[in-house]
Each structure stands twice: as C-alpha cells, then as structure tokens.
C-alpha positions in Angstrom: 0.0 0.0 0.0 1.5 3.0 -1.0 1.7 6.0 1.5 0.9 9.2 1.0 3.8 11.9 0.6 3.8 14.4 3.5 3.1 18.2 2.3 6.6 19.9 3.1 6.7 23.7 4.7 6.8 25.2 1.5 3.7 23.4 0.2 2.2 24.0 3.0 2.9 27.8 3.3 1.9 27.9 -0.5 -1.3 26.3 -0.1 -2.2 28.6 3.3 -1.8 31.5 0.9 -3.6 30.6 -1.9 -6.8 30.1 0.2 -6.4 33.4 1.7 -6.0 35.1 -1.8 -9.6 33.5 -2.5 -10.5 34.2 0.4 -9.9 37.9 0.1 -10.8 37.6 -3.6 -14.5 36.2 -2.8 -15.4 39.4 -0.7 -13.8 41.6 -3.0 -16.5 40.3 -5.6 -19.2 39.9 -3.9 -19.0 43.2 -3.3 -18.9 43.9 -7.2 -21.0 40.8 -8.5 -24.1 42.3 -8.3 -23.3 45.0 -10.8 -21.6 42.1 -12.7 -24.4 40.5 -13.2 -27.0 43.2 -13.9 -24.6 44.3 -16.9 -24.3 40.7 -18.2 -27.8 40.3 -18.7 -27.8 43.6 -20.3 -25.2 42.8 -22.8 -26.8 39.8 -24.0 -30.3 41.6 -24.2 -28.5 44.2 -26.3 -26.7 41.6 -28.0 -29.8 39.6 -29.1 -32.1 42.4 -29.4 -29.3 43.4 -32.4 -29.1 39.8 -34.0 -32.6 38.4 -33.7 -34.2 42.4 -34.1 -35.9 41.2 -30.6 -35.1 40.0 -27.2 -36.9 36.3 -27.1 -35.4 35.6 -23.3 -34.2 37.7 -20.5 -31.2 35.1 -19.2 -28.3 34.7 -21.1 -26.1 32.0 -22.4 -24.0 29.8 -20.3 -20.8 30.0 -21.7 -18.3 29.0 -18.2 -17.7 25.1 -17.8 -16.1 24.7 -14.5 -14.2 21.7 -15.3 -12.8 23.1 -19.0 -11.9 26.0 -20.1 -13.1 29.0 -22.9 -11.2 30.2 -25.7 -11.1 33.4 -28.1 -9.2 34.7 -30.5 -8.0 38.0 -29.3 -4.7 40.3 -30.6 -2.1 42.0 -28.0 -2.5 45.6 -28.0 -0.4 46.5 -25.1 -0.6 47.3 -21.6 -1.2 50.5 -19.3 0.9 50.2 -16.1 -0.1 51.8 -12.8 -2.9 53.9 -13.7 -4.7 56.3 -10.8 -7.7 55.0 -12.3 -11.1 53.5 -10.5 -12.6 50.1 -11.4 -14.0 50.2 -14.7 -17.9 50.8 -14.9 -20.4 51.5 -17.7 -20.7 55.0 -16.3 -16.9 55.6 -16.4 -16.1 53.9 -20.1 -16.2 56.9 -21.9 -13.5 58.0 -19.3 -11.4 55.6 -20.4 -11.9 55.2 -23.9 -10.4 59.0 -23.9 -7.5 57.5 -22.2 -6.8 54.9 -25.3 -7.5 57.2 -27.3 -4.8 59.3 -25.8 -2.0 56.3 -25.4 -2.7 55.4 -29.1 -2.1 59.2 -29.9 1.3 59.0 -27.9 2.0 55.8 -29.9 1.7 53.2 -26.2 -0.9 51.6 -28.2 -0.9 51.0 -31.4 -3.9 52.2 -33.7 -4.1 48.8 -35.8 -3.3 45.8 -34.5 -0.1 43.3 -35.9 -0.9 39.6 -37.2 2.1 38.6 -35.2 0.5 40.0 -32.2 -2.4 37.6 -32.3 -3.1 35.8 -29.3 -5.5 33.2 -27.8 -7.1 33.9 -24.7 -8.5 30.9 -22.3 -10.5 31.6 -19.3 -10.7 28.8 -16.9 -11.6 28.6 -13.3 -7.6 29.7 -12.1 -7.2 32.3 -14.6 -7.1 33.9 -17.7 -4.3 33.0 -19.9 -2.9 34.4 -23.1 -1.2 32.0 -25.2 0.0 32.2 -28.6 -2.8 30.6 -31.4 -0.9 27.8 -31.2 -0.8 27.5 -27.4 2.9 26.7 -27.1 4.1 29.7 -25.5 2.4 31.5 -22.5 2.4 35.3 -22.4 0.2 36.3 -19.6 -1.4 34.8 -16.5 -4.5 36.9 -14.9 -4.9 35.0 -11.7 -8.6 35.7 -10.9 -8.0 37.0 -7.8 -6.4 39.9 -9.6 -8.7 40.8 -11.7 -10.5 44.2 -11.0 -12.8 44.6 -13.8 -13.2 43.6 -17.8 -15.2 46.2 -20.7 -15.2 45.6 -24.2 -15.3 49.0 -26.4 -14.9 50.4 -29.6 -12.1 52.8 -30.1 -12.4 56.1 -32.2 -12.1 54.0 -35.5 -14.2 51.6 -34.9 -12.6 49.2 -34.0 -13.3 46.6 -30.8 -11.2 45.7 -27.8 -11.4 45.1 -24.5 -9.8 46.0 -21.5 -8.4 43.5 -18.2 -7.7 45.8 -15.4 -6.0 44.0 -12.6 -4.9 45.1 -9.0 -1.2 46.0 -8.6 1.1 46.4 -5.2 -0.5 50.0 -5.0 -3.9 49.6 -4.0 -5.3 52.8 -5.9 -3.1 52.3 -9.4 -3.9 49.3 -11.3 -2.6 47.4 -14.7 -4.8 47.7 -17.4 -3.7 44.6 -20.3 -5.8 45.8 -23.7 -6.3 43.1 -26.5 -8.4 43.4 -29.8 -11.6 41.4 -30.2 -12.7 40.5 -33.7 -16.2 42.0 -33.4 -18.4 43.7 -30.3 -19.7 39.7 -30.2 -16.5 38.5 -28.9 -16.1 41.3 -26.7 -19.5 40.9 -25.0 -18.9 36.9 -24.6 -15.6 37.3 -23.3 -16.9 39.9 -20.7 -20.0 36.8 -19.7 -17.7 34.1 -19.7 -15.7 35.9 -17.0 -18.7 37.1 -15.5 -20.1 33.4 -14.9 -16.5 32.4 -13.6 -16.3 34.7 -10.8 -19.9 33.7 -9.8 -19.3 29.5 -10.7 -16.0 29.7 -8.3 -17.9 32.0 -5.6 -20.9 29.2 -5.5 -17.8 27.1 -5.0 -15.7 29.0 -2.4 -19.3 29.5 -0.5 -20.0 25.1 -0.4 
C-alpha cells in the first residue's frame, strides 16, 4: 500500500496563501458581483435584441464550464501600467476610452493591430491565460484574484477591444492589459464568460 507523501513547509505555506487570496478575492467580488451580473444580462439583451431584431429571453447564455476551459481569438494591444484609475464601470467607459485614445495618440498603443500580435485567450476557473494561437508559448497569466474589472469598447475607429484591469502592489493604481476582439460579439462573450466564472467559483468557495 502505497503512502501518501507528507506536504513539506513550502507546500504547506503555498497552499495557506492561496486560500487566503480566495479568500480575500471572494469578498472583493461579492461586493462587485451584483453590478456584474446586472450588466451581463444587459449585454446579451443588447446583443440579441441586435441579432434576432428582438429580445426572445431575459437570461443569457452559459458560456463557463467549471471543469474546462473557454477560448477566443484576441490580438495584443499593449498594456497601461499603474494607472490612478477607479474600477471600470459603464458609467466611467467613456473615461477611459479618452484614455486609449490618448495612449494610441502617444503611440503606447498601437492604432491597428499586428498579425504577429495575435493571441488566444483561455479563461478557466484559475485564470485567464494568453497564449499564442498555437498555445505553445504563455504570455500572460491573470490569476482571478487579480482581476478588478473587464469592458469591451470600440475605439475612435471603430474598432473593438477590451480591456483586463487588474490590482497591482498600490492599492489605488492598477494594470490595465488591452487586447483586440474580432467583433463587439466577442467582446460581450468574453466579458460573460468571465462574469459566470467569478460567480461559478464564488458558488464554489461558498460550499
């Protein structure tokens, strides 16, 4: 009978702070998942409402599997590094939008995305990960704990993306990683997928 291998200090030191990192994590969002939600639903009403010319349902599409993970094709746009800036609402988009439009002006991001910039972005219930489309070489993890807020928008030509804002060292400046979606489609499922993760692993955490 084979015994089991006794967790050394590290592990165990490891393992004591990941649970309080979700720990911390699941009252940060409970605090925002109500707004999460509310604006999830919306987005898919507006989002059907455009495709179908009517809105046949209020809910919205599960699109988070616990046990696999979601992927989209996204490109790398670039990253603006400890911003003063608040969590990203629907209120304050246009806020920010001026502030892409201002880092693409100064040339931080670009104004039209490279091929060779093209990513793949997985959400699953640790993280989200940007790989390259072939998923051999990892570029970015967003542990969910992280994670502030996501928006898709559409910049001054058009064009969609979407925005990952995550927490940094400073608790009032945060990271905010910007990627190009193909369409506002994308933009809204990648912002529902994540949504349904943070509630899926709460409803978890909570058990």
């Amino acid at each position: 009978m084979l015994r089991k291998r006794k967790k050394s200090e590290g592990e165990y030191r490891e393992e004591s702070e990941r649970k309080q990192a979700e720990l911390f994590w699941l009252k940060e969002q409970e605090a925002q998942q109500h707004t999460w939600d509310q604006q999830a639903e919306l987005d898919y009403q507006d989002l059907a409402h455009k495709q179908q010319g009517r809105v046949e349902d209020s809910s919205y599409p599960e699109l988070f599997d616990y046990k696999k993970t979601s992927n989209y094709n996204v490109t790398y746009m670039g990253v603006m590094m400890g911003l003063n800036f608040q969590p990203i609402t629907e209120t304050g988009k246009s806020d920010f939008v001026e502030q892409i439009d201002l880092a693409q002006r100064q040339g931080r991001i670009p104004w039209v995305a490279n091929v060779e910039d093209a990513r793949t972005l997985t959400i699953s219930r640790h993280e989200v990960k940007i790989t390259d489309t072939h998923k051999l070489q990892v570029y970015h993890r967003h542990t969910l704990h992280k994670i502030v807020g996501i928006i898709y928008f559409e910049d001054a030509f058009g064009k969609y993306m979407l925005s990952l804002q995550m927490r940094t060292d400073n608790p009032i400046c945060f990271d905010f990683f910007i990627y190009g979606v193909n369409n506002e489609s994308d933009g809204k499922n990648i912002c529902l997928t994540l949504a349904q993760a943070f509630e899926t692993i709460q409803k978890k955490l909570r058990c």
